[in-house]
N, C-alpha and C positions, 0 to 999 in steps of 0.2 A: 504494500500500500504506500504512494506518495506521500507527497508532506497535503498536497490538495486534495488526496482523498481524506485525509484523516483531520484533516482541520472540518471540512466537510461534516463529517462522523460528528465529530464535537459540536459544531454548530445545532446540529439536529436535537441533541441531548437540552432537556428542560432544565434550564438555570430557577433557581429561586434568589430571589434578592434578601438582603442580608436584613432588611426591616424587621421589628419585631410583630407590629401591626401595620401593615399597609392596608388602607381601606380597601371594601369589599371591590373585587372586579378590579383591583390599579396596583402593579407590582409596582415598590418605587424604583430608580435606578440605583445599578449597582455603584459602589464607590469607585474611583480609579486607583489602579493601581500607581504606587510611584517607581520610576525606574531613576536609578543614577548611573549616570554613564561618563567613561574618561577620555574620550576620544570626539574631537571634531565630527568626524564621521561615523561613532560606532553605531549599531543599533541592538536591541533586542534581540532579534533573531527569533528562532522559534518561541521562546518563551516568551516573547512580546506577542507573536500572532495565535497561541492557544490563551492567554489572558482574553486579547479581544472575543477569540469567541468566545469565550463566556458571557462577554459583555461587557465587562472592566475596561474604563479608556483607561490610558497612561499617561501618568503627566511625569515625563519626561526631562529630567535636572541633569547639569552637567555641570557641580560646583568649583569645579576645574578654572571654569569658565564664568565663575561670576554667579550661579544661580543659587538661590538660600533651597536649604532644608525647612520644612516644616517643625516648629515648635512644638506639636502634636499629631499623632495619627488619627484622630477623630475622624478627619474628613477621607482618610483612603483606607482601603482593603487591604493592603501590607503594601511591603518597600522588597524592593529588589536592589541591590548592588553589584553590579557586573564587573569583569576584569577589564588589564588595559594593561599597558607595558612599563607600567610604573611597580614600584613594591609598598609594602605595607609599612616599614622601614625609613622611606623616604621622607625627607624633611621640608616636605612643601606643607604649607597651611591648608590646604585645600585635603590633602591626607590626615592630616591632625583633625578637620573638623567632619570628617564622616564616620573614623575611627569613633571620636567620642559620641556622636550622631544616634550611632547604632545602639545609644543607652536610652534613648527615646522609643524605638520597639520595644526593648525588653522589660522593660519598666511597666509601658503601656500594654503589656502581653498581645502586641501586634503579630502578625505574621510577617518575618522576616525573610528573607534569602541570599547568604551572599556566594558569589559563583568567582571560583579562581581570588582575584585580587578580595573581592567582598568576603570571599570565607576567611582568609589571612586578616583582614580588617576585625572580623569578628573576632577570631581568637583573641588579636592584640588588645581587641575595645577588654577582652575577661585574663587579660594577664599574661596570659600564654606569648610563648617565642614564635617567631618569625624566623626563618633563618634560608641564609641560599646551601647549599648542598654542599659539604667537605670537601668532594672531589670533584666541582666544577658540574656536576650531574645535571639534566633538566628533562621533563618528563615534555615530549611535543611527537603528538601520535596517537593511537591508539595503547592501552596497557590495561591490564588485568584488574578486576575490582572485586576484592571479598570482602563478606562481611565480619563482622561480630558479633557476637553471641546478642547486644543489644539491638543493634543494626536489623537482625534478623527476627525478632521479637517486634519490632519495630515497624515492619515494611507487613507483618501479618497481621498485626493489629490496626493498619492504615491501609491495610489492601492495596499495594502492590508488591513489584517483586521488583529488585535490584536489577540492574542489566551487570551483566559479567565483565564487557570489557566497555572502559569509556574513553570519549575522547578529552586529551589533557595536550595542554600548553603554557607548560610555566618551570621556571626556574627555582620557584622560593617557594616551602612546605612553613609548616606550622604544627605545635604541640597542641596537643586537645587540653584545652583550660580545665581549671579547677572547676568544679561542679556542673560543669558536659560530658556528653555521654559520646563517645566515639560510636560511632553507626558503621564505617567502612574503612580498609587498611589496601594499603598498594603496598609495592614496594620501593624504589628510592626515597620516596617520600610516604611514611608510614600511617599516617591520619588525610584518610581522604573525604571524610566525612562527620560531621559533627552535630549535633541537636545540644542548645542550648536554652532550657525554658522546657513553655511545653509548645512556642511556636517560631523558635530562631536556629537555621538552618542553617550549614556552610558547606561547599562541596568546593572538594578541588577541580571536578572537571569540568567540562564544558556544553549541557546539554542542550542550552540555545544555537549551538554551532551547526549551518547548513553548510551546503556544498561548497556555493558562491564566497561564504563565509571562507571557509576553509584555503579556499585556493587563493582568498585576497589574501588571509595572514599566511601562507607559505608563501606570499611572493614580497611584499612587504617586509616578513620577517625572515627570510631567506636564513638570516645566518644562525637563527635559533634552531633550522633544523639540522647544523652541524655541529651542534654541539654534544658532548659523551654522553650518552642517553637516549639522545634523540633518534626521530624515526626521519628518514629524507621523503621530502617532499612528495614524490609517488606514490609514497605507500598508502598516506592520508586518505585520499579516496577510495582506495581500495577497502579502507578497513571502513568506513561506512556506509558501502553497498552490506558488509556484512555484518558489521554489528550495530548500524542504527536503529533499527526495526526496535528491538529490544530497549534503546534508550527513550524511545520517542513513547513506546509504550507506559515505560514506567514514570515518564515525564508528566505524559497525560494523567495519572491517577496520581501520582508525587502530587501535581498541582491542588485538586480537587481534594483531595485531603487537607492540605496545608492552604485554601482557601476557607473550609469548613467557621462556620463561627464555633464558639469555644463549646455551646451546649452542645452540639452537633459531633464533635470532636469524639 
């Protein structure tokens, strides 16, 4: 199944809007989702176009660039934080203020998600290390995803099922904070996945990532795929004819769980 049949498949699926009392006959609209993005031109990717079908717009921040965070979550359905070729580490202001940002979900027990750079933000916003790899190592490719004994408890209880191998581009891992539960383990970088709360997510890999996607950062970032670790730039599609199915699957119910409001949960 395409990416257009299956967004398709979601579209057709009945959303309920998140009001507690909408009047008789009138769902009210859903909230938007917020997206933070580090790049002039990044976008969402899939996880922006399965949000819309649900019905969630996005309103779309790139603090990078001048645009404020919200004071409160009240008015959206959770936050998203995507990667970008920056690190968690870095000493730009615009890193220090999404870092600390991300205390505004957890607080407000919002739904969070951060993907690559946003999970590393997460861990740093609860303590936890950042770090680039001893031996120059960087994970850019396809790689192996198991889980954890919680991880796996976890994906049963939320109804779905992990995909096996995912797609990853990054140089810099992170330790699972003090009172996070590690969900998923790879190997150069051992924490690939984290739940923090009962609704702040961090993954290291990259399930927004399409084709188009894909072949702009291998050509863009050329040199990342030569680095000790890395997979060379041909192989990248190949390994998502074969193993996207799987992520796109578990993406779709990842979401719909982690949109649930809390009673629902």
């Amino acid at each position: 199944m395409n990416d257009h049949a299956f967004l398709a498949r979601a579209l057709r699926r009945p959303r309920r809007a998140h009001a507690k009392h909408p009047r008789p006959g009138k769902l009210l609209p859903l909230k938007p989702v917020l997206v933070v993005l580090h790049q002039e031109h990044s976008t969402p990717g899939r996880v922006g176009r399965l949000l819309q079908a649900r019905g969630h717009a996005l309103d779309i921040r790139k603090p990078r660039y001048g645009d404020p965070l919200p004071q409160t979550m009240r008015d959206h359905a959770g936050a998203v934080i995507f990667g970008g070729p920056m690190g968690a580490n870095d000493p730009d202001e615009f890193i220090k203020t999404e870092i600390d940002w991300i205390g505004t979900c957890l607080k407000e027990d919002a739904p969070f998600l951060g993907i690559c750079l946003g999970a590393q933000m997460l861990a740093k916003h609860l303590g936890a290390r950042v770090y680039t790899h001893g031996e120059g190592r960087a994970e850019v490719g396809y790689y192996r995803l198991d889980q954890t004994d919680a991880g796996r408890d976890h994906a049963t209880e939320a109804g779905f099922d992990w995909p096996g191998t995912v797609y990853q581009w990054h140089r810099d891992g992170f330790d699972c904070p003090t009172g996070a539960e590690c969900l998923a383990t790879g190997g150069d970088f051992p924490v690939q996945a984290i739940r923090a709360g009962s609704r702040g997510y961090g993954v290291q890999f990259h399930p927004e990532v399409t084709p188009a996607m894909m072949c702009r950062w291998g050509v863009r970032g050329h040199e990342r795929t030569l680095m000790p670790g890395a997979q060379l730039r041909h192989l990248h599609l190949e390994g998502w004819y074969q193993h996207d199915p799987a992520v796109r699957l578990w993406l779709d119910r990842f979401l719909d769980h982690w949109l649930k409001p809390p009673a629902e949960s």
